[in-house]
LUMNU-208172 format. One line per 5 residues: number of its first residue (from 1); their letters; for each residue x, y, z of N, C-alpha, C. Coordinates in pm, 1 decimal. Atoms other than C-alpha are relative to their C-alpha. Example, Ala and Ser with C-alpha at 12.3 -4.5 7.8 and 13.67 -1.06 7.14 Angstrom:
<nodes>
1> AS> 89.0 -119.0 0.0 1230.0 -450.0 780.0 90.0 120.0 0.0 | -82.0 -119.0 -6.0 1367.0 -106.0 714.0 -77.0 109.0 73.0
</nodes>
This chain:
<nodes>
1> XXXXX> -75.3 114.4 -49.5 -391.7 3478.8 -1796.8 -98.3 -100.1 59.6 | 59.3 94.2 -16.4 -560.4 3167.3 -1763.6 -22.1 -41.8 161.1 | -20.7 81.8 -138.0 -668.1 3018.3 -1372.6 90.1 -101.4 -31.4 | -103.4 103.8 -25.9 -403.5 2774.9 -1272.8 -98.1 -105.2 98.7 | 34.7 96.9 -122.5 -619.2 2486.1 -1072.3 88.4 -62.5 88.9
6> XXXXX> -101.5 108.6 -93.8 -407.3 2364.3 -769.7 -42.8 -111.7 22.8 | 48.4 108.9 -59.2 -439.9 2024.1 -656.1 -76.6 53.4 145.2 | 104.5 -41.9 -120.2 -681.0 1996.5 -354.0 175.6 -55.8 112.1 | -92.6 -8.6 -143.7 -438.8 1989.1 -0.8 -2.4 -141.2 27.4 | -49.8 172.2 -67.6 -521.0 1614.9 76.7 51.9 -83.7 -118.7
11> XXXXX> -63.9 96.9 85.6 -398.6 1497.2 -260.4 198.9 40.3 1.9 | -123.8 -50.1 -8.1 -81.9 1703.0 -234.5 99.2 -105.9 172.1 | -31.4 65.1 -136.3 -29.7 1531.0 144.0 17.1 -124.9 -62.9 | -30.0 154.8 1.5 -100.7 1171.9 -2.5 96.2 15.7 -146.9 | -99.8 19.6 73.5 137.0 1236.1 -308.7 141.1 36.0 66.7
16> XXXXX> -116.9 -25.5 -77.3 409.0 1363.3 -55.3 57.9 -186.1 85.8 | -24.1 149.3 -55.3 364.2 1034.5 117.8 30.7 -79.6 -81.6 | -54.4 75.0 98.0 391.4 826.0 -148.6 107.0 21.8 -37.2 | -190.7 7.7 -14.2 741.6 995.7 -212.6 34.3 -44.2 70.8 | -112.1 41.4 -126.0 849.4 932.9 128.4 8.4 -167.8 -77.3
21> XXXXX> 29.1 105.0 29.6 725.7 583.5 61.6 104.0 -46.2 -111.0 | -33.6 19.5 141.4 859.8 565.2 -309.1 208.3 -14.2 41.8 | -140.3 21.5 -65.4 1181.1 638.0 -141.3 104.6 -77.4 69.4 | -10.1 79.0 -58.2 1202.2 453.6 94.8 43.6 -159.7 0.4 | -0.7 120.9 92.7 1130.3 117.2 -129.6 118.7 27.3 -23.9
26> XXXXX> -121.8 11.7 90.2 1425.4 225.2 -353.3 120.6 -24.4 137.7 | -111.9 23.9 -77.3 1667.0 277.0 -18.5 26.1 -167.0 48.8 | 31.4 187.8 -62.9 1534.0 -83.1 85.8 59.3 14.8 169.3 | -2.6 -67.8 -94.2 1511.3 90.5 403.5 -98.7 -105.0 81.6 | 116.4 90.4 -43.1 1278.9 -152.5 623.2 -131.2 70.0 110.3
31> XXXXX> 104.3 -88.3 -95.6 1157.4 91.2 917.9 -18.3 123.2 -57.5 | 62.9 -102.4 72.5 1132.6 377.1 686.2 -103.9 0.8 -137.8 | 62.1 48.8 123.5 914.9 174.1 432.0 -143.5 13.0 156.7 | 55.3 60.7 -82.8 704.5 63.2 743.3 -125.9 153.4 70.6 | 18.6 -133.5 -98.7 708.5 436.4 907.8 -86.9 94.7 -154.6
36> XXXXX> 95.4 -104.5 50.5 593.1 596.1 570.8 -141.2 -91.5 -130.2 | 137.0 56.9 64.6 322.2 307.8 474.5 -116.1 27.6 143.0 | 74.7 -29.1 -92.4 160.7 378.3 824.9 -23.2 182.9 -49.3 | 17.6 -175.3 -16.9 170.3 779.7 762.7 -66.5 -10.2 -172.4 | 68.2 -2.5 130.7 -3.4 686.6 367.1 -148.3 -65.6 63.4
41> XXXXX> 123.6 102.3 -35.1 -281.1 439.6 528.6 -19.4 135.7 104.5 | 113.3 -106.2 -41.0 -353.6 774.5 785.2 -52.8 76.6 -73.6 | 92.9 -132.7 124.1 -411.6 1014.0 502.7 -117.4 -55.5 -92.9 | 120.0 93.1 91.6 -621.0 736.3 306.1 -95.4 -20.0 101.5 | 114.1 25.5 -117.7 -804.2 705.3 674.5 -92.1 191.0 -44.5
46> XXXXX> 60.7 -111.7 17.9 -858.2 1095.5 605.2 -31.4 82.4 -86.0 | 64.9 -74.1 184.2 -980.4 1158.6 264.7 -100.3 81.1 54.5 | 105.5 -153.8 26.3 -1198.4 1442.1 174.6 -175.3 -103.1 -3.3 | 147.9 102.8 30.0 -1594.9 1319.9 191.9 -24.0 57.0 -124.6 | 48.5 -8.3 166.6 -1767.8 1251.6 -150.3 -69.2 113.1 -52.2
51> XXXXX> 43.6 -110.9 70.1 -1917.2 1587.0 -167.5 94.3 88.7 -40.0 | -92.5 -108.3 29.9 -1607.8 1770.1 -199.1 57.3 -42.2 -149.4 | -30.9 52.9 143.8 -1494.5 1560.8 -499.0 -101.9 89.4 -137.3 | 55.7 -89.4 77.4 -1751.7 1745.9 -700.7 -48.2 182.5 56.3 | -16.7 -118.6 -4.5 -1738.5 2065.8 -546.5 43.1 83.9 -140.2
56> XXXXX> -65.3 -92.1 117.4 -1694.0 2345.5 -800.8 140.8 19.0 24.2 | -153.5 -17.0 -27.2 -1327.5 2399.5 -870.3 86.8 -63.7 69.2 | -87.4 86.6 -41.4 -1248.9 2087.1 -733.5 79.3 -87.3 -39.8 | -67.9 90.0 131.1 -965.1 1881.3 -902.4 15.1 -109.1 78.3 | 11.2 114.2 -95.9 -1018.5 1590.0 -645.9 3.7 -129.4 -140.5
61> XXXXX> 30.2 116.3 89.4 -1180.7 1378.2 -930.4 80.6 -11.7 -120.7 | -105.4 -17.1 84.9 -922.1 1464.8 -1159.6 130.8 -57.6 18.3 | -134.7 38.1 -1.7 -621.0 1391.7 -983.5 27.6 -151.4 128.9 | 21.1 155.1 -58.2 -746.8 1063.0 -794.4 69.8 -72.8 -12.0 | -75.9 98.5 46.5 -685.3 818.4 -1037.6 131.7 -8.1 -3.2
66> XXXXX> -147.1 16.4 28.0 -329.8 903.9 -1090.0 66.7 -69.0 121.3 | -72.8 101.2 -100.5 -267.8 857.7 -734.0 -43.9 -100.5 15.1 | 24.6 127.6 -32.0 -461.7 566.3 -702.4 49.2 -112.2 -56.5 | -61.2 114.4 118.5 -250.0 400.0 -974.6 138.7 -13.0 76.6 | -131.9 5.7 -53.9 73.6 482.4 -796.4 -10.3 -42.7 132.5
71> XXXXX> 24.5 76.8 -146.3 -38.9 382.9 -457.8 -33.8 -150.0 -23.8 | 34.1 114.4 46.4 -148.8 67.0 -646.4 137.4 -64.8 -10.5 | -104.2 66.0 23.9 204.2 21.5 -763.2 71.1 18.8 117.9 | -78.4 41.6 -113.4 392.0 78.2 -466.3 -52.8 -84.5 133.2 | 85.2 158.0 -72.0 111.9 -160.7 -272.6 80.1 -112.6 -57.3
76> XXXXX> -98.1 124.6 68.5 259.0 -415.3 -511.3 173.4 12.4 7.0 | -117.1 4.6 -21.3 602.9 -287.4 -468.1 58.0 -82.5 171.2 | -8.8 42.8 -137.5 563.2 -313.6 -83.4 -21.2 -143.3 26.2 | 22.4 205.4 -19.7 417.9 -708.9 -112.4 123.2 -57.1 -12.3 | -142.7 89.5 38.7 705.1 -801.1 -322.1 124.1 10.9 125.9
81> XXXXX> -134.6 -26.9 -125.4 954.2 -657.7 -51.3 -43.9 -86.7 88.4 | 53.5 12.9 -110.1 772.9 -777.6 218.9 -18.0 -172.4 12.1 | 15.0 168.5 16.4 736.8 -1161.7 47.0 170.3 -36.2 19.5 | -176.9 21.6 63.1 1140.0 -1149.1 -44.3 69.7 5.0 104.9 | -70.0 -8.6 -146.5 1225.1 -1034.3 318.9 -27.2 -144.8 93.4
86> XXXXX> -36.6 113.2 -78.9 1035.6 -1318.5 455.8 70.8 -125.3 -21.9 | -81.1 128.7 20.9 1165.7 -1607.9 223.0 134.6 10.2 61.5 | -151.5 -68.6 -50.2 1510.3 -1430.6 327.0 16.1 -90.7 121.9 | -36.1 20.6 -130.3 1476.3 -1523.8 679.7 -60.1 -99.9 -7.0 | 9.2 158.9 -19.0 1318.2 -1845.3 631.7 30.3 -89.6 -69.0
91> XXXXX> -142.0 51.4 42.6 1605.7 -1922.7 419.4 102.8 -1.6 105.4 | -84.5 -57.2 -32.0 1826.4 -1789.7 650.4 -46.5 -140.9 186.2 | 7.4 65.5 -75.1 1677.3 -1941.2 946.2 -207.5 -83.8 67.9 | 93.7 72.5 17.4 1419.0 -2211.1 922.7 -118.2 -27.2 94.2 | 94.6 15.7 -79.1 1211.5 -2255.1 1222.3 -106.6 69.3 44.0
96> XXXXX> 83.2 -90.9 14.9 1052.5 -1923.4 1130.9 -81.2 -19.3 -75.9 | 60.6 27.1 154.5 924.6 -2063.6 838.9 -152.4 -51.5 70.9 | 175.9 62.2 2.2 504.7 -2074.7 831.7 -22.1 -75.1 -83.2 | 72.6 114.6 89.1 307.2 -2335.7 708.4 7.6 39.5 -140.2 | 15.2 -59.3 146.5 300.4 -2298.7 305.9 -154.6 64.9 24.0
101> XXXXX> 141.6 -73.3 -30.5 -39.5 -2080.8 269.0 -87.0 -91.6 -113.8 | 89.6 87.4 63.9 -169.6 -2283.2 -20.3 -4.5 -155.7 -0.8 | -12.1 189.3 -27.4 -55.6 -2647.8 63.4 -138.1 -14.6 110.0 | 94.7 91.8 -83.2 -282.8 -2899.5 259.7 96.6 24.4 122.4 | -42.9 14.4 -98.3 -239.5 -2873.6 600.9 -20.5 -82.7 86.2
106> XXXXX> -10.0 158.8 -20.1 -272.8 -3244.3 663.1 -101.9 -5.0 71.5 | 93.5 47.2 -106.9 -578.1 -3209.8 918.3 -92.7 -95.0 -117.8 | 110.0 147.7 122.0 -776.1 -3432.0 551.8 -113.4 105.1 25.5 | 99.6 -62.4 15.7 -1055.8 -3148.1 608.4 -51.3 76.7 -123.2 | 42.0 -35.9 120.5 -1248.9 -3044.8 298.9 4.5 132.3 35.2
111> XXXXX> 36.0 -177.8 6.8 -1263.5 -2653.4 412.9 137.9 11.3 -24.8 | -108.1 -65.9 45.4 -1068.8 -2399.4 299.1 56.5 -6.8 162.2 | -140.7 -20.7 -70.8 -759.6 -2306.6 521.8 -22.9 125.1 12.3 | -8.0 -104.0 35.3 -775.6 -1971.6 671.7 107.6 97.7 -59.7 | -85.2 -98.0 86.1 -476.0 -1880.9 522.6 0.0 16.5 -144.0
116> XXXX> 74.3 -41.9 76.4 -643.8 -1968.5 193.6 -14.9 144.2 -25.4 | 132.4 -98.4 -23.4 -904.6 -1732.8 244.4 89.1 110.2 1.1 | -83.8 -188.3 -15.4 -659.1 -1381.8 357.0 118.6 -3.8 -136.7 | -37.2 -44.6 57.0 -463.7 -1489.1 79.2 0.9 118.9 -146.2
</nodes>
C-alpha cells in the first residue's frame, strides 16, 4: 500500500481559513468576512520558514500554489465587496463620500496624489 502524503499542518490551517473566509463572502456577512480575513493574514504572518518547504517529505511546495491561487481569488473577492459596500454608503449617504482616488485634486500640482500611489 502506497504512502499517503498529508498536507503539512500550516497549509491545512490556512485552507480552513480560507473556508471560513470563502463562507463568509458568500453569506455577505460583513464582521465575519472581516473576523476571518484577520485570522488568514495571522496564519500568512506564520508560515513555515523556507527550509521546511524542501524538507524531505514535505508537500509544502506542492500544495502552495493552489492555495495561493485561492487566497488570490478571494483577495479579489474581498476588494470587490469592500469597493460595492463603500459606493453603497456613499450612495446612500453622501458626505462620506472621499475624494475620487484618480481625479485631480485641484491643488494644479504636477505630483502624483497619494491616493494615486496606494492605489
Amino acid at each position: 500500500m502506497p504512502a499517503v502524503a498529508l498536507s503539512h499542518p500550516w497549509i491545512l490551517q490556512l485552507q480552513g481559513a480560507l473556508d471560513a473566509l470563502e463562507k463568509a463572502l458568500l453569506a455577505g456577512e460583513a464582521m465575519a468576512v472581516e473576523a476571518a480575513s484577520a485570522q488568514v493574514q495571522t496564519i500568512l504572518k506564520n508560515a513555515p520558514r523556507t527550509a521546511e518547504f524542501q524538507a524531505e517529505g514535505s508537500t509544502l511546495a506542492k500544495d502552495l500554489p493552489a492555495a495561493a491561487q485561492r487566497f488570490a481569488q478571494l483577495r479579489q473577492a474581498v476588494l470587490r465587496a469592500q469597493a460595492q459596500s463603500q459606493r453603497a454608503v456613499a450612495s446612500l449617504i453622501p458626505q462620506t463620500a472621499a475624494a475620487p482616488v484618480y481625479g485631480r485634486s485641484g491643488q494644479g500640482s504636477a505630483r502624483a496624489s497619494r491616493g494615486y500611489l496606494s492605489a
